[in-house]
C-alpha positions in Angstrom: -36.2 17.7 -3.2 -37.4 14.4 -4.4 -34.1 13.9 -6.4 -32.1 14.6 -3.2 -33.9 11.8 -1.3 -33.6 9.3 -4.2 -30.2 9.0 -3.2 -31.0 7.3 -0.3 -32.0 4.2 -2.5 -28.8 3.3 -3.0 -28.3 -0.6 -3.3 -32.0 -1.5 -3.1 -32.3 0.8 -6.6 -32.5 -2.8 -8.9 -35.4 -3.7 -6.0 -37.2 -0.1 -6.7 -36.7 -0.9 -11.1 -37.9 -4.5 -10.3 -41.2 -4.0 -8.5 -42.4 -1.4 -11.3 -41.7 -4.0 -14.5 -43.5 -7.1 -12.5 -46.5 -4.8 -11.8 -46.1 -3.9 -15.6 -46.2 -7.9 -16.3 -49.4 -8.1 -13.8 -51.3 -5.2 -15.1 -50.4 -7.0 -19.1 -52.0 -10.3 -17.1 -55.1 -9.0 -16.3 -56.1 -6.6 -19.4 -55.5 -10.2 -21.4 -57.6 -12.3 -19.4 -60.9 -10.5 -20.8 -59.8 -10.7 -24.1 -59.4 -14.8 -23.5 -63.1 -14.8 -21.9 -64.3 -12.8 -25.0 -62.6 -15.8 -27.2 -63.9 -18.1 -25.5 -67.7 -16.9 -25.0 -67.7 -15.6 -28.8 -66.1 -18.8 -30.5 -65.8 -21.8 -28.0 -69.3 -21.2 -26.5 -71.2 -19.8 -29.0 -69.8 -22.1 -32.0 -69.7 -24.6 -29.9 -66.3 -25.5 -30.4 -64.8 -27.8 -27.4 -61.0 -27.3 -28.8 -61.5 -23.3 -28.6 -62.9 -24.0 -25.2 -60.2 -25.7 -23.8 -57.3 -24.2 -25.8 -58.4 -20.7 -24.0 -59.1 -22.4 -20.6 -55.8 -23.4 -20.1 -54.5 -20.1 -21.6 -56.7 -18.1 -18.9 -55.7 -20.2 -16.2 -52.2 -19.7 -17.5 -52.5 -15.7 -17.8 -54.0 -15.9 -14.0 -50.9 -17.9 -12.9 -48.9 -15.1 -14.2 -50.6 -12.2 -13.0 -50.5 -13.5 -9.7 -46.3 -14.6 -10.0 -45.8 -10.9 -10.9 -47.9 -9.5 -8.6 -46.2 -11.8 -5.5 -42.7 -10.7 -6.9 -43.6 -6.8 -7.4 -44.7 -7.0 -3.6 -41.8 -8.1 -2.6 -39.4 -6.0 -4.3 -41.3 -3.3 -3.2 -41.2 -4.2 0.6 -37.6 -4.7 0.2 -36.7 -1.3 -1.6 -38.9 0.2 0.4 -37.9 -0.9 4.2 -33.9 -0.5 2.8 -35.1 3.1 1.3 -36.3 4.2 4.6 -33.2 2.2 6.4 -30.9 4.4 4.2 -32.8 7.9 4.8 -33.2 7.3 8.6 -29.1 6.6 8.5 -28.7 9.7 6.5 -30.6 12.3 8.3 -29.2 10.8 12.0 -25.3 10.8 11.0 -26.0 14.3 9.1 -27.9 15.1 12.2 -24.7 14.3 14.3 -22.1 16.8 13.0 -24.6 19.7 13.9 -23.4 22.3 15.7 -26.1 23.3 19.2 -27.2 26.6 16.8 -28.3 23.8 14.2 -30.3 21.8 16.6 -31.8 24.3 18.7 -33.5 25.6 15.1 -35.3 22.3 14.7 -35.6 21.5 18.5 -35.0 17.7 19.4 -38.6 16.7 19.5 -39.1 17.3 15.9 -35.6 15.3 14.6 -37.1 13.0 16.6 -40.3 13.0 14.9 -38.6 13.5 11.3 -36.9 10.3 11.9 -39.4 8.0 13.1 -42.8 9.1 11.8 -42.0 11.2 8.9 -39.6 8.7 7.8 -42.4 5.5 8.0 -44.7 7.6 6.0 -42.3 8.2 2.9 -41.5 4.3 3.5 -45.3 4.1 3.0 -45.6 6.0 0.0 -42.4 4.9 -1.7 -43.7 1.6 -1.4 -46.8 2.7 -3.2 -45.3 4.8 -5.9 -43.3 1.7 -6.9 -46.4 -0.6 -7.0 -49.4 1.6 -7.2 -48.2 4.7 -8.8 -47.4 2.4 -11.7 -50.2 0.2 -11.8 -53.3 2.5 -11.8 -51.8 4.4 -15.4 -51.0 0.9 -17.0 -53.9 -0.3 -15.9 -56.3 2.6 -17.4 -54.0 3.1 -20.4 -54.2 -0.8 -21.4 -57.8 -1.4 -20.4 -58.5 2.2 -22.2 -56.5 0.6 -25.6 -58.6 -2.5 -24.9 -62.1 -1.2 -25.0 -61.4 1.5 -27.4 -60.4 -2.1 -29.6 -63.7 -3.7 -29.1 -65.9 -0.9 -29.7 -64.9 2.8 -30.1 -68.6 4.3 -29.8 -69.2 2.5 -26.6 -66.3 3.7 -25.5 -66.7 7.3 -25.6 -68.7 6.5 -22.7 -65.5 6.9 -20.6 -64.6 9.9 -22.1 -67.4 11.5 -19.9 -66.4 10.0 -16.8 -62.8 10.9 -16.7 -62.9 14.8 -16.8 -65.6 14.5 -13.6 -63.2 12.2 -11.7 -60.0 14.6 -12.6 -61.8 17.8 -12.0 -62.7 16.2 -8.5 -59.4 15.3 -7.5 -57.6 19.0 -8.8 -60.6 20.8 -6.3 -60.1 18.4 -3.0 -55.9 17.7 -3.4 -54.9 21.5 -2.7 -57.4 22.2 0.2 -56.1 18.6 1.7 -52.0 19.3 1.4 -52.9 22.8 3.9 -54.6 20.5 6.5 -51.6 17.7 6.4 -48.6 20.6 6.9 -50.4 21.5 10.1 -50.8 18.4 11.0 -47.2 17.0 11.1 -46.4 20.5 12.9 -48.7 19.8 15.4 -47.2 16.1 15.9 -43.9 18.0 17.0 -46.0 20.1 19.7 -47.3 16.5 20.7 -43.7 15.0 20.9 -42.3 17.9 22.7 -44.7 17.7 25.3 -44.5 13.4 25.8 -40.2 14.0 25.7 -40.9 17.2 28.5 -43.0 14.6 30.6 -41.3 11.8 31.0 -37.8 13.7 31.2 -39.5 15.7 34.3 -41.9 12.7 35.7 -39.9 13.4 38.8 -41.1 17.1 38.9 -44.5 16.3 37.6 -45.3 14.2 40.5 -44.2 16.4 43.3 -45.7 19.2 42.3 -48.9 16.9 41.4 -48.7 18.6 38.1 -50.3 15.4 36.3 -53.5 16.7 35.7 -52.8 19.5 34.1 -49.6 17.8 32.0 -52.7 15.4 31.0 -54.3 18.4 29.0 -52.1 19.5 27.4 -51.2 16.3 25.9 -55.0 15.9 25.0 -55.8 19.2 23.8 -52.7 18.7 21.6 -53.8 15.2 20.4 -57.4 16.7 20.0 -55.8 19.4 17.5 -54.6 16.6 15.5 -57.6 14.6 15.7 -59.7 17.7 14.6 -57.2 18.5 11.3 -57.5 14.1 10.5 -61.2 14.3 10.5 -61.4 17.9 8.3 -59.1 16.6 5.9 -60.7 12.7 5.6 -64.1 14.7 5.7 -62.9 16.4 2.3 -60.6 13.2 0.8 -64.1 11.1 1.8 -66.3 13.0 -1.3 -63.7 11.8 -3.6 -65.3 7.9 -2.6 -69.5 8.6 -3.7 -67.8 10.6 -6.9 -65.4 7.6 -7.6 -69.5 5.1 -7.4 -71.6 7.8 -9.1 -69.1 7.6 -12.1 -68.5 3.3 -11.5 -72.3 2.8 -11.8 -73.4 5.2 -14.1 -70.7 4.1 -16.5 -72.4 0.4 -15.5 -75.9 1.7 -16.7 -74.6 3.2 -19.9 -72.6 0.5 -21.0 -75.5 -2.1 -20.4 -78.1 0.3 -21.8 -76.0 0.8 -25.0 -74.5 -2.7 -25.0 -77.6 -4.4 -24.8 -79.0 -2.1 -27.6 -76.3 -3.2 -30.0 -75.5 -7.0 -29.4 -79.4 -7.1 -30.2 -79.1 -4.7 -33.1 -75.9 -7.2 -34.1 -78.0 -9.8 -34.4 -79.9 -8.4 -37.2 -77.2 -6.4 -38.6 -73.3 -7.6 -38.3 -71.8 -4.3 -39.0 -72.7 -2.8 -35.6 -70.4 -5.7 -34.4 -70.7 -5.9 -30.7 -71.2 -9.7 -29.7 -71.9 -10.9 -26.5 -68.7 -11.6 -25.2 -67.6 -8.1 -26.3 -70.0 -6.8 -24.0 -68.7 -8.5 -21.2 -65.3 -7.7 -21.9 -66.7 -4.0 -21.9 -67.8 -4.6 -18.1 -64.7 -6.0 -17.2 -62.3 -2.9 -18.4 -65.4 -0.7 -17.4 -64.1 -2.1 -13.5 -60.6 -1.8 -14.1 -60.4 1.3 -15.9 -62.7 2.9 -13.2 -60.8 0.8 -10.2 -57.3 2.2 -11.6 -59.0 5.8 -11.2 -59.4 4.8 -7.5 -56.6 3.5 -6.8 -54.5 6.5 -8.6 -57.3 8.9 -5.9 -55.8 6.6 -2.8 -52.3 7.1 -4.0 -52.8 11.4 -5.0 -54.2 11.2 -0.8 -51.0 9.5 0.0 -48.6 11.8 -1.8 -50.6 14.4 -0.1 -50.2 13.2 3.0 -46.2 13.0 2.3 -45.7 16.1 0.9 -45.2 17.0 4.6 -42.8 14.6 5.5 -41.1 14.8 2.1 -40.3 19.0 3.4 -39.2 17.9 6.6 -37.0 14.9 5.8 -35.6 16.8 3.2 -34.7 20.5 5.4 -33.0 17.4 7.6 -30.5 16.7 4.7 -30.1 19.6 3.3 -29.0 21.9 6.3 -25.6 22.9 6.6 -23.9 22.6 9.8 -23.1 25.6 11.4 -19.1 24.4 12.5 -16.8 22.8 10.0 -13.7 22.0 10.0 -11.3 23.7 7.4 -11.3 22.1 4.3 -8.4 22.2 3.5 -5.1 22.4 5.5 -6.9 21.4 8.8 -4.9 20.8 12.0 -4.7 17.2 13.3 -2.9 17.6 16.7 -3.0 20.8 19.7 0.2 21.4 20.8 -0.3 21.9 24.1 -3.4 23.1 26.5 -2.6 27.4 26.5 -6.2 29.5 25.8 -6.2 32.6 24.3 -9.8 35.0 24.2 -8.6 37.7 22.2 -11.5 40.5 22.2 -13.7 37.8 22.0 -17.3 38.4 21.5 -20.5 36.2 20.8 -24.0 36.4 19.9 -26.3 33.0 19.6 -27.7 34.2 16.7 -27.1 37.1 14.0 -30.9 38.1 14.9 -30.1 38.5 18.8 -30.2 41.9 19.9 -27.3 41.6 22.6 -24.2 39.5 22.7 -24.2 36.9 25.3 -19.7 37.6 25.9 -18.5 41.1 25.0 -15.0 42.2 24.4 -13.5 39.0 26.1 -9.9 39.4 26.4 -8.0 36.5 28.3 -4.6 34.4 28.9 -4.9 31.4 30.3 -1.3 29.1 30.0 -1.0 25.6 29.5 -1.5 23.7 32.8 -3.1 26.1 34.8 -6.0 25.5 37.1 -8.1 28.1 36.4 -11.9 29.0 38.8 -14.6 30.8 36.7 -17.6 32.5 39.2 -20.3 34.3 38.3 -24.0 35.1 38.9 -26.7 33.6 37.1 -26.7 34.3 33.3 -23.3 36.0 33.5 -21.9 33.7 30.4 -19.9 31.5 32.6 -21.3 28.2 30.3 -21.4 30.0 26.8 -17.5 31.4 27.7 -16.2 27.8 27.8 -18.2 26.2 25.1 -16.3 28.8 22.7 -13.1 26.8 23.6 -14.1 23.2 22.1 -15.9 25.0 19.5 -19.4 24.1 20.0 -19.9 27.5 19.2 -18.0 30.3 16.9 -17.0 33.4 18.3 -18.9 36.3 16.6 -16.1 38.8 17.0 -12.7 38.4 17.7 -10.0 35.2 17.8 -9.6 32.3 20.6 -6.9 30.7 20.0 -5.8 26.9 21.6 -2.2 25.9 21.6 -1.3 29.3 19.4 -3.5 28.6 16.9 -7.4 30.0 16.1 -9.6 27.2 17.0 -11.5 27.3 13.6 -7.7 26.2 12.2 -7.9 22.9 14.0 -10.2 19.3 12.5 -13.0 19.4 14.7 -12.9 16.0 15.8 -9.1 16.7 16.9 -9.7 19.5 19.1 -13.0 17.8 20.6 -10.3 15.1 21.3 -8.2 17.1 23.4 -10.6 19.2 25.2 -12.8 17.4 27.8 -16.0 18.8 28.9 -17.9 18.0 32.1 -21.3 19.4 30.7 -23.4 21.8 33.6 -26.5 18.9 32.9 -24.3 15.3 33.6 -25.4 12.5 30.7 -25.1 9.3 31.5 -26.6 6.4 29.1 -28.3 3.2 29.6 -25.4 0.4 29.9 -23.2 -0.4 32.4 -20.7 1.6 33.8 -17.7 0.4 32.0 -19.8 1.2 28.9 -20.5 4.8 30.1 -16.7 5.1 31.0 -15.1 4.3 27.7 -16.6 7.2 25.7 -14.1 8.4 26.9 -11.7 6.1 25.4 -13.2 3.2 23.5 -9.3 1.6 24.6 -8.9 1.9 28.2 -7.8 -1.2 30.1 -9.8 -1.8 33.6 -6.7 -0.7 35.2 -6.8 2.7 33.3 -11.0 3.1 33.7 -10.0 2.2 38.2 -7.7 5.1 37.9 -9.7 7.6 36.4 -12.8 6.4 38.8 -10.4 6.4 41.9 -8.8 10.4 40.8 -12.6 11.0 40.6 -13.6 9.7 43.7 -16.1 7.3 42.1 -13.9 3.9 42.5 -15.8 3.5 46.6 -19.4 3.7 45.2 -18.9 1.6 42.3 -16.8 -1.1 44.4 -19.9 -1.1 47.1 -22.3 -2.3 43.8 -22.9 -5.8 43.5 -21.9 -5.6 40.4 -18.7 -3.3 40.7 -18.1 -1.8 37.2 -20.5 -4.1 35.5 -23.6 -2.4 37.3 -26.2 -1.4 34.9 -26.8 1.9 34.4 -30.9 2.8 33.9 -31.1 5.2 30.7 -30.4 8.8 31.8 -28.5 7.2 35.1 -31.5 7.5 37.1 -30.4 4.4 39.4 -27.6 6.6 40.2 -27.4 9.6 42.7 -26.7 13.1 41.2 -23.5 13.1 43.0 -22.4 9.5 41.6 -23.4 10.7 38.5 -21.0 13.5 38.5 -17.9 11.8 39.6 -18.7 8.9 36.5 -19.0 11.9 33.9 -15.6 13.5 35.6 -14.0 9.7 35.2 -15.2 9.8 31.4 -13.3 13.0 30.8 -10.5 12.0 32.3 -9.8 8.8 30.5 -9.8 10.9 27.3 -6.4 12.3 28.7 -7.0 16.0 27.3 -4.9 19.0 27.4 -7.8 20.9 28.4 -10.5 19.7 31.4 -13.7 21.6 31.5 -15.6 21.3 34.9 -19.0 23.4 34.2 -20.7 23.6 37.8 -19.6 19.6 37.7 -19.1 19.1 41.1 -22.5 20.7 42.8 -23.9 17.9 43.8 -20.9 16.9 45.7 -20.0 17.5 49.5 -17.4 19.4 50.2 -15.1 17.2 51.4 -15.2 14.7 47.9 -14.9 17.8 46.0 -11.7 18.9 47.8 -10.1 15.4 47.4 -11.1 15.5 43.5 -9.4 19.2 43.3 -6.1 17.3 45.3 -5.8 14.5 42.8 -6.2 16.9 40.0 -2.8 18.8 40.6 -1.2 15.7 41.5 -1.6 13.7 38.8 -2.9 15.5 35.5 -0.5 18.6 35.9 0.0 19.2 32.4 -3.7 19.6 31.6 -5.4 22.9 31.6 -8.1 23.2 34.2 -11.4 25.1 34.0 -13.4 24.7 36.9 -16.9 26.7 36.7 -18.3 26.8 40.4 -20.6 28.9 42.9 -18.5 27.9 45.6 -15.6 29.6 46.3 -14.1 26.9 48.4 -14.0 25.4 44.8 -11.9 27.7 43.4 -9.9 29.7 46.0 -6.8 27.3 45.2 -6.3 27.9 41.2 -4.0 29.7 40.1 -6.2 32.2 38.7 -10.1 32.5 39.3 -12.1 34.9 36.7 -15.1 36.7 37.8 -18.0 36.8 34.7 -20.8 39.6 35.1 -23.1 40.6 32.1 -21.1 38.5 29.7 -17.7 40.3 30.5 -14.8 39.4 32.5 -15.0 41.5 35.9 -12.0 40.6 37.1 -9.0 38.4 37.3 -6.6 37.1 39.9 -5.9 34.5 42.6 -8.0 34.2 45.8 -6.0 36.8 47.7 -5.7 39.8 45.0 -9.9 39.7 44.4 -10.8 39.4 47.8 -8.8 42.7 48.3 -9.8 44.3 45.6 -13.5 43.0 43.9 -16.5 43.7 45.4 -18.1 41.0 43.4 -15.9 38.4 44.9 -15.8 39.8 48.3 -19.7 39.7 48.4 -20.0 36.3 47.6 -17.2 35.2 49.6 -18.1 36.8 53.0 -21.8 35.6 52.6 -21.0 31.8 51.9 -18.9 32.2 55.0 -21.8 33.5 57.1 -23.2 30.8 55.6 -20.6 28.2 56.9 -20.9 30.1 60.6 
């Protein structure tokens, strides 16, 4: 796991060796400088030698120089390794995220990629950051000051040996119970996300059904959940602090007890050999020694806390997308626009009790204009996603332009199959913007003739603005029909062999959506159309309309065969005419 993500380093990996050697050089720094106060209180002061004095002066303002040189410079190659480290991992997970199939995403639901890449990500920058600097500092630091003490005096020293085992055996009983606490947590952030992207998305339908109140307690009932788990798990991590003092001070109290003893006891006797500025060179490594321990206690609660967000970043990566293309041998161009379903059928998942299509068997030539109706939850949407491969057929072949769709690159049959999606997405730009996704190349000639075969070149001509008009993020400045006939535009300028239409011309009146059906046959007669309607005025012109019930094709004809001969049809065709009357 942790090897997987050190790839994201990358070009900031001389940064991440860097920051580790100047904390080395700090931490060298600052077990020295006692040993220069020892010198200088042992020899300079108490001989009374001015030389000695200023000799070690100079060489402990020197040594503080140092420490802080390498300490400035180990902050800032860790800053930098660690903001391009989570750069790298963010750009990683969002372009891995991109070549997901809907099965991939709809296993990890959007609100918690969202959370994996923004919060998850800032707290492994946060603890990177710290591994490099702190992670390293707090063993050098009690190793050297450990080597350091036990050089002065090795009796006094043991003193430490009784403190350690407490502070270890404290952090091995609170760590485990704190990781438990943390995994819930960062689960319970994605219920939290979920809930703010469901209530702004719907603040339309929140307000007129003056749902506020209620949306408001769920959101704090949520954030209370998380605020309960943060207080547990500080309440535990917060004992590891009066430990961490109890063992400071009472290894304080023992080392003046037993210091005092013997610099007085050296006085008389010069074997026992502790001098004064031995002893406070004792209190000084005493503090770091014990101040290492701490600081390797903050950095054990901030591994815990990523141990979380290390799982979740790292089932990001390592997920395998669903659709691939071939990897070898893959087909770069369609030939033409011809659909074949071939005893097609599809389940969403392998665990899914009952297949969404069953025993799909279709022929639809290149060209053709083709009408797809169909209750509610009758497959209409899941029939044509099979054709750009958004999804693979469980059973059975479909086959574009003579060949099995998982034959083709991905990215080249995407290219030649344009889908007017069921839920229109527009994004925040202007509407020349929005129009080239279809085709980052189109002229403004080519995006006015696309608009005008969509019906959308009046509206956007009456903006101020004309194609330059800003469109708010999710097109909310823009009607629902307007919003439609600049998605239909955006397929269009992709010139594809095969047009999808799912439901894509609802919001329209009847008249615009006549005039867009006109303009189709006139000038795109070579692409395949699939238009997925509840209207049969839609569809009564195509050359062959397909009737979907329970995820199986009913029937198929032209307008005139299935109003004589399926019920289905008829029903719906003679109430939308009552309708009309």
């Amino acid at each position: 796991m942790i090897k997987r993500l050190a790839r994201c380093i990358r070009e900031y990996k001389w940064a991440a060796l860097l920051s580790p050697v100047c904390m080395i050089g700090e931490v060298a720094m600052e077990v020295t400088i006692p040993q220069v106060m020892k010198k200088l209180t042992d020899i300079g002061i108490e001989m009374q030698q001015m030389d000695i004095v200023v000799q070690q002066s100079l060489l402990l303002v020197l040594c503080a120089l140092c420490s802080l040189a390498f300490g400035v410079a180990s902050a800032f190659f860790a800053s930098r390794a660690g903001t391009g480290f989570a750069k790298n991992l963010r750009h990683d997970m969002f372009h891995h995220v991109q070549n997901f199939s809907f099965a991939n995403i709809d296993k990890f639901s959007s609100a918690s990629i969202v959370t994996r890449l923004t919060s998850d990500v800032a707290n492994l920058q946060m603890s990177f950051q710290m591994m490099i600097r702190m992670a390293i500092r707090s063993p050098m630091m009690l190793i050297l000051a450990m080597v350091s003490a036990f050089g002065i005096d090795t009796r006094l020293s043991l003193v430490f040996c009784v403190a350690l085992p407490l502070l270890v055996i404290a952090l091995v009983c609170l760590v485990p119970t704190v990781f438990k606490i943390f995994d819930r947590v960062f689960k319970t952030y994605d219920r939290l996300n979920n809930i703010v992207q469901e209530n702004i998305h719907g603040i339309r339908v929140v307000k007129s059904f003056v749902r506020e109140n209620q949306e408001t307690k769920k959101f704090t009932d949520t954030s209370g959940a998380i605020y309960q788990d943060f207080c547990k798990a500080e309440r535990i991590m917060a004992l590891n602090n009066p430990i961490m003092q109890l063992c400071v001070y009472g290894c304080m109290l023992a080392i003046s007890w037993i210091g005092a003893h013997m610099v007085i006891a050296s006085g008389n006797n010069e074997a026992v050999g502790l001098t004064v500025g031995g002893l406070g060179a004792m209190f000084t490594y005493t503090t770091q020694i014990l101040s290492s321990l701490m600081m390797l206690s903050m950095v054990f609660v901030m591994l815990t806390m990523s141990r979380a967000p290390l799982k979740r970043c790292y089932e990001i990566l390592t997920e395998q997308p669903d659709l691939e293309s071939p990897k070898t041998g893959a087909v770069a161009e369609v030939s033409d626009g011809s659909i074949d379903f071939e005893n097609v059928s599809f389940r969403y998942s392998s665990a899914a009790k009952h297949r969404a299509l069953k025993e799909v068997n279709l022929h639809i030539p290149a060209g053709a204009t083709v009408g797809i109706l169909g209750g509610t939850g009758s497959s209409k949407t899941t029939l044509v996603q099979l054709i750009p491969r958004l999804y693979d057929v469980t059973e059975g072949s479909l086959k574009v332009g003579g060949l099995d769709v998982r034959e083709y690159d991905l990215q080249a049959l995407r290219d030649n199959v344009a889908m007017v999606l069921q839920k229109n997405e527009l994004f925040s730009g202007s509407i020349k913007e929005n129009l080239r996704w279809g085709n980052p190349n189109a002229t403004d000639e080519e995006l006015e003739h696309a608009c005008r075969l969509a019906c959308a070149h009046e509206f956007i001509s009456a903006f101020p603005d004309g194609y330059d008009t800003y469109i708010e993020q999710g097109g909310t400045n823009v009607s629902g029909g307007q919003k439609q006939r600049l998605c239909i535009a955006r397929a269009l300028l992709k010139k594809p062999k095969i047009l999808i239409l799912d439901d894509s011309t609802s919001a329209v009146d009847t008249h615009t959506d006549a005039m867009i059906r006109k303009a189709f046959a006139e000038e795109i007669p070579g692409t395949t159309k699939l238009i997925i309607a509840q209207r049969v005025a839609s569809v009564q012109d195509a050359d062959m309309i397909i009737v979907m019930e329970n995820g199986m094709v009913h029937a198929v004809g032209n307008h005139e065969e299935l109003l004589a001969s399926c019920a289905i049809y008829q029903e719906v065709y003679h109430s939308q005419q009552k309708g009309e009357d």
